[in-house]
C-alpha positions in Angstrom: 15.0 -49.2 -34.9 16.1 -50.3 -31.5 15.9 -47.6 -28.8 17.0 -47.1 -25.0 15.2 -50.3 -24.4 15.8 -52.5 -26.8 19.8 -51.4 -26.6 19.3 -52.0 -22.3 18.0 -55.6 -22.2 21.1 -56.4 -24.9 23.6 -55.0 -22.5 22.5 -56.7 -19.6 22.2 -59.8 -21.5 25.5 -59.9 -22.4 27.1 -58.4 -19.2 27.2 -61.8 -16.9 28.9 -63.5 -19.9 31.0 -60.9 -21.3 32.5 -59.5 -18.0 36.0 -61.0 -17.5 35.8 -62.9 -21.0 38.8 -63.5 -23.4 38.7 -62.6 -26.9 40.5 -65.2 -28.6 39.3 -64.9 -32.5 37.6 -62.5 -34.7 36.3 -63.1 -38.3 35.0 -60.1 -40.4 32.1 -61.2 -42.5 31.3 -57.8 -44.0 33.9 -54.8 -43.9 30.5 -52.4 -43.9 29.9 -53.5 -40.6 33.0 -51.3 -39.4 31.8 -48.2 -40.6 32.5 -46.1 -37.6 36.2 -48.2 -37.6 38.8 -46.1 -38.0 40.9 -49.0 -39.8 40.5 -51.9 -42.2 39.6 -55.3 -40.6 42.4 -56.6 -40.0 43.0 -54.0 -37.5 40.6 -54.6 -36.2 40.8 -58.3 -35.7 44.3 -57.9 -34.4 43.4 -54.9 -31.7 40.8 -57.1 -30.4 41.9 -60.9 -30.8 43.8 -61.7 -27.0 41.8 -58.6 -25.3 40.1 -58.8 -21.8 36.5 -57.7 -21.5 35.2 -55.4 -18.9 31.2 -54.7 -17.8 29.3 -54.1 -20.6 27.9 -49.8 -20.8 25.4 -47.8 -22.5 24.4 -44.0 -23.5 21.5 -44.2 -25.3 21.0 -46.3 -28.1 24.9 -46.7 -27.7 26.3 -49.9 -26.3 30.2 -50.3 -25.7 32.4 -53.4 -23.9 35.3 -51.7 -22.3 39.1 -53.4 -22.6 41.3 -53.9 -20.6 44.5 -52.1 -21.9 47.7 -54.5 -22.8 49.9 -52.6 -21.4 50.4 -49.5 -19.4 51.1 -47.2 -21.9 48.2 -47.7 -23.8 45.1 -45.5 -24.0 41.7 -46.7 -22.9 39.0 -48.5 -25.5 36.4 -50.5 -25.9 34.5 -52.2 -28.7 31.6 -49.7 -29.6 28.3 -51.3 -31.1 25.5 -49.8 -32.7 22.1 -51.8 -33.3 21.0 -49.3 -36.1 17.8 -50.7 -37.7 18.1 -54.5 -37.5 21.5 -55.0 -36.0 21.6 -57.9 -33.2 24.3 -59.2 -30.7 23.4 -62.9 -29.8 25.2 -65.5 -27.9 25.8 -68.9 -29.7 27.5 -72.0 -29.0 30.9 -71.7 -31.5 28.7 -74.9 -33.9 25.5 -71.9 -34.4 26.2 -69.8 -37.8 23.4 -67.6 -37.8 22.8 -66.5 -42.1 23.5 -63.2 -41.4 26.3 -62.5 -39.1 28.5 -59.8 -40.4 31.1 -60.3 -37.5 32.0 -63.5 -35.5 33.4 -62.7 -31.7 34.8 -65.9 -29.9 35.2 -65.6 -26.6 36.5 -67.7 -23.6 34.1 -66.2 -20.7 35.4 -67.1 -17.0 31.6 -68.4 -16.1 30.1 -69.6 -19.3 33.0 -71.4 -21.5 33.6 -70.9 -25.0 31.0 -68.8 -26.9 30.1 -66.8 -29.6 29.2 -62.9 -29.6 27.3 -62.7 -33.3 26.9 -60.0 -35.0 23.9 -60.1 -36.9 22.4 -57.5 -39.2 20.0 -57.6 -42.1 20.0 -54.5 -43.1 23.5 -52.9 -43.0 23.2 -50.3 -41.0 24.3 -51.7 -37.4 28.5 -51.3 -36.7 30.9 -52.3 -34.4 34.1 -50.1 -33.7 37.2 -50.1 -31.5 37.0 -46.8 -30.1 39.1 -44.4 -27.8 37.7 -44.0 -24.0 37.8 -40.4 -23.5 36.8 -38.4 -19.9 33.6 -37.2 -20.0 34.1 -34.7 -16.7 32.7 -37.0 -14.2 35.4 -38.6 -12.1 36.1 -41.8 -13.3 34.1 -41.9 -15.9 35.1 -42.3 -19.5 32.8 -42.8 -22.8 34.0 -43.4 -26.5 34.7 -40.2 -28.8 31.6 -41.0 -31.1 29.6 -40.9 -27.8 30.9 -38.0 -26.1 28.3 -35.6 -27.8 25.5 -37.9 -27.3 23.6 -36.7 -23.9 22.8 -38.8 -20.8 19.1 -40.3 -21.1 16.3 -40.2 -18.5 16.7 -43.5 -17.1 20.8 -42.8 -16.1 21.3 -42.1 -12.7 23.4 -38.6 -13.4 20.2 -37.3 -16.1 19.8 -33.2 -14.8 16.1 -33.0 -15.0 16.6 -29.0 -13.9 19.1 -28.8 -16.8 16.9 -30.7 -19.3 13.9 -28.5 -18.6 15.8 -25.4 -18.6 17.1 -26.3 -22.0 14.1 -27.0 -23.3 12.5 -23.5 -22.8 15.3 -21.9 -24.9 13.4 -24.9 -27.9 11.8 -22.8 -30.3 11.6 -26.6 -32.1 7.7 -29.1 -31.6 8.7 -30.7 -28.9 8.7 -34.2 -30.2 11.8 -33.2 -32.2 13.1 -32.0 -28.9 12.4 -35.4 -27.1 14.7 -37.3 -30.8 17.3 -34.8 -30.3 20.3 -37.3 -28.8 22.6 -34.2 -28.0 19.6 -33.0 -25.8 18.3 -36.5 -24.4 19.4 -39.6 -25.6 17.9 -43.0 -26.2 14.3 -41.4 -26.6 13.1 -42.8 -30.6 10.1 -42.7 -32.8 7.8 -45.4 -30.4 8.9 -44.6 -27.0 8.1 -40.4 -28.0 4.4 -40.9 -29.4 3.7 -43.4 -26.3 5.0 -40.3 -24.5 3.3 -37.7 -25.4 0.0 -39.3 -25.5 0.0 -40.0 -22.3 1.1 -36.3 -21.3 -2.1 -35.6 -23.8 0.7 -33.1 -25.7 1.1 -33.0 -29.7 3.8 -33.7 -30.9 4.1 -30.1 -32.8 3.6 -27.8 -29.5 6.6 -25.6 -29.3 8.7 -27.0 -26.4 9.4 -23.3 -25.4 5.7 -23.4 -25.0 5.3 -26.1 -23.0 5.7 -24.6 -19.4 7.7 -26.2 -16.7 4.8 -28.2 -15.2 3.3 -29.8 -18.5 7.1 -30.6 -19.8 7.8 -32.2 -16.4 5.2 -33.9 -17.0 6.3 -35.3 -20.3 9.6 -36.7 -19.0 8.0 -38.3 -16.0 5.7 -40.1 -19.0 9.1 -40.4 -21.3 10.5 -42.1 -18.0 7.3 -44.5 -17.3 7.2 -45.4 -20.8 10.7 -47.0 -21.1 10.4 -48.3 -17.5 7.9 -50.5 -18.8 9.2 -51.4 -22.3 12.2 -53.0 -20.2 10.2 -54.8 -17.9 8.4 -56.0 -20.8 12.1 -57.3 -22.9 11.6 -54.1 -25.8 9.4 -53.4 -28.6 9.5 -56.6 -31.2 7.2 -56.0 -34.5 9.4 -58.5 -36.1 12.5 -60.5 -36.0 14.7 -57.6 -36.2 14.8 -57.1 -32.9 15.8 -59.7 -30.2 17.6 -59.9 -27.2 20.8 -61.9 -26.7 19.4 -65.7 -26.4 17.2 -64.7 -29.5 13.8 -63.7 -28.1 11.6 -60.9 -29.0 10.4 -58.6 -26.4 6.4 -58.2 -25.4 6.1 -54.3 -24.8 4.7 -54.2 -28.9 1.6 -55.6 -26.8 1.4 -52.6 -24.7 1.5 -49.9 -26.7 -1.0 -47.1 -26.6 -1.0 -45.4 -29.9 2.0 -46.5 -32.5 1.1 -48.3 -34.7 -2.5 -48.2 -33.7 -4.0 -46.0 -36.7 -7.5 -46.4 -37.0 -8.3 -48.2 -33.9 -10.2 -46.1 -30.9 -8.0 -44.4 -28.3 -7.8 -45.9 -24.9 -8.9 -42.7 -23.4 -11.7 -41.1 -25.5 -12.7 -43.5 -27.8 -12.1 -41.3 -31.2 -9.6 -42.7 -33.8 -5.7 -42.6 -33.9 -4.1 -41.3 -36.7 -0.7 -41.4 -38.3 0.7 -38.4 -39.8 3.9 -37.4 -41.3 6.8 -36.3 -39.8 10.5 -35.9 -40.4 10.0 -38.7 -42.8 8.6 -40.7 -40.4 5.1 -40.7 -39.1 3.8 -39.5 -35.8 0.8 -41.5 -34.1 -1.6 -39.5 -31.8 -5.6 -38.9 -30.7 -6.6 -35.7 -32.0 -8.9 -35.1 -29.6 -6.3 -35.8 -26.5 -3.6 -34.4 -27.9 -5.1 -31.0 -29.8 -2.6 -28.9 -32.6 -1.2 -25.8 -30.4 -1.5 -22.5 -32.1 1.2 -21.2 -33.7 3.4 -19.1 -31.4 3.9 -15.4 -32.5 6.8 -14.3 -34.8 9.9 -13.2 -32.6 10.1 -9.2 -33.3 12.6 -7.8 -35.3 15.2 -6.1 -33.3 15.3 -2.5 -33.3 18.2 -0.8 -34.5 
């Protein structure tokens, strides 16, 4: 599934081309692509046919192209897209039909002509929305509604490292469900977690509460290397699922420590990764680097 990464190189992809662009045609492919729509596609089509495109945003795996209203009454929206597992955005020429575009975006963009935004998704589980821009507290600043609970993620500039930390010592939770818990951080998935926590030599399991402040500053710092790198590196590609907006797969797959690695020595000590399951998912780690925490104690009852 795309992550902060993977959802990053696709907005800055788009941005040059989408900034200042015209919408002058939409064609819904597949109404199950406008899931998180609060209309039929029609509406849609009209609401966004003849609409000016603003800079491209994200908030985690989140990615939204603000609009410029039609008139002044109008509230603030912008057309919401989420990857989910396999969903893509490319840019075509208006002659490219790519097999699996659900939704078909033409566009006249200011620098770049007539193009295509395609929306392309194999395995149904990727939308796009037009979606009400609501305040989110910060002056100037607005977000969708089916963003607003989603927190800030390490890489955005306004991230509270003091209020992160300070929420996770209240976690009674292992801290790698802490790190995939989007109204806590956002962006962090499955891959970007294990590479994580290896490297802060934690398991995955250890009670955040447990962590103390100096070992779970020290996993952000590694959450914050971590996807530093995958973007430098395009995102995580194991298969075609996932490219950017000209098509192309991203190289970090190359650099990854221990997902995905089970069976093979760990860079650091030598002894075997393994794989095992969680949250219906697996979790990849050295079991010698990262040793299973005790359990903590059972909170007393009480007295009364």
């Amino acid at each position: 599934m795309p992550e902060l990464p993977e959802v990053e190189v696709v907005r800055a992809g788009l941005e040059p081309v989408v900034t200042g662009a015209v919408v002058t045609s939409v064609v819904v492919r597949e109404e199950r692509s406008l899931r998180r729509h609060g209309g039929p596609a029609e509406d849609f089509a009209e609401r966004l046919t003849g609409r000016t495109m603003l800079p491209p945003l994200r908030r985690g795996k989140f990615l939204w192209i603000p609009l410029v209203p039609r008139g002044a009454d109008e509230h603030p929206d912008a057309l919401l897209v989420h990857l989910g597992m396999s969903g893509q955005v490319l840019l075509r020429d208006r002659t490219v039909e790519d097999r699996l575009t659900r939704i078909r975006v033409d566009v006249d963009s200011p620098g770049h002509g007539p193009l295509r935004l395609a929306f392309v998704d194999q395995r149904m589980f990727g939308s796009m929305a037009l979606d009400r821009l609501v305040p989110t507290g910060v002056v100037g600043e607005r977000v969708p509604a089916q963003v607003a609970h989603i927190a800030r993620d390490p890489l955005d500039p306004r991230f509270s490292d003091a209020a992160f930390l300070a929420a996770l010592r209240a976690r009674r939770t292992g801290i790698k469900r802490a790190l995939l818990d989007q109204t806590l951080v956002s962006g962090i998935g499955n891959i970007y977690a294990d590479e994580a926590l290896w490297a802060a030599r934690v398991h995955y399991d250890e009670p955040a509460a447990a962590l103390g402040r100096v070992r779970a500053a020290r996993v952000l710092a590694e959450v914050r290397l971590v996807l530093a790198r995958a973007l430098e590196e395009g995102g995580t590609s194991f298969d075609a699922q996932y490219v950017n907006v000209n098509g192309a797969s991203g190289y970090f797959s190359r650099s990854l420590r221990v997902y995905g690695r089970q069976g093979e020595p760990c860079p650091r000590c030598g002894r075997p990764i393994v794989r095992e399951r969680f949250m219906n998912r697996g979790s990849h780690l050295c079991p010698r680097c990262q040793r299973r925490p005790s359990p903590l104690p059972p909170v007393p009852l009480a007295e009364v």
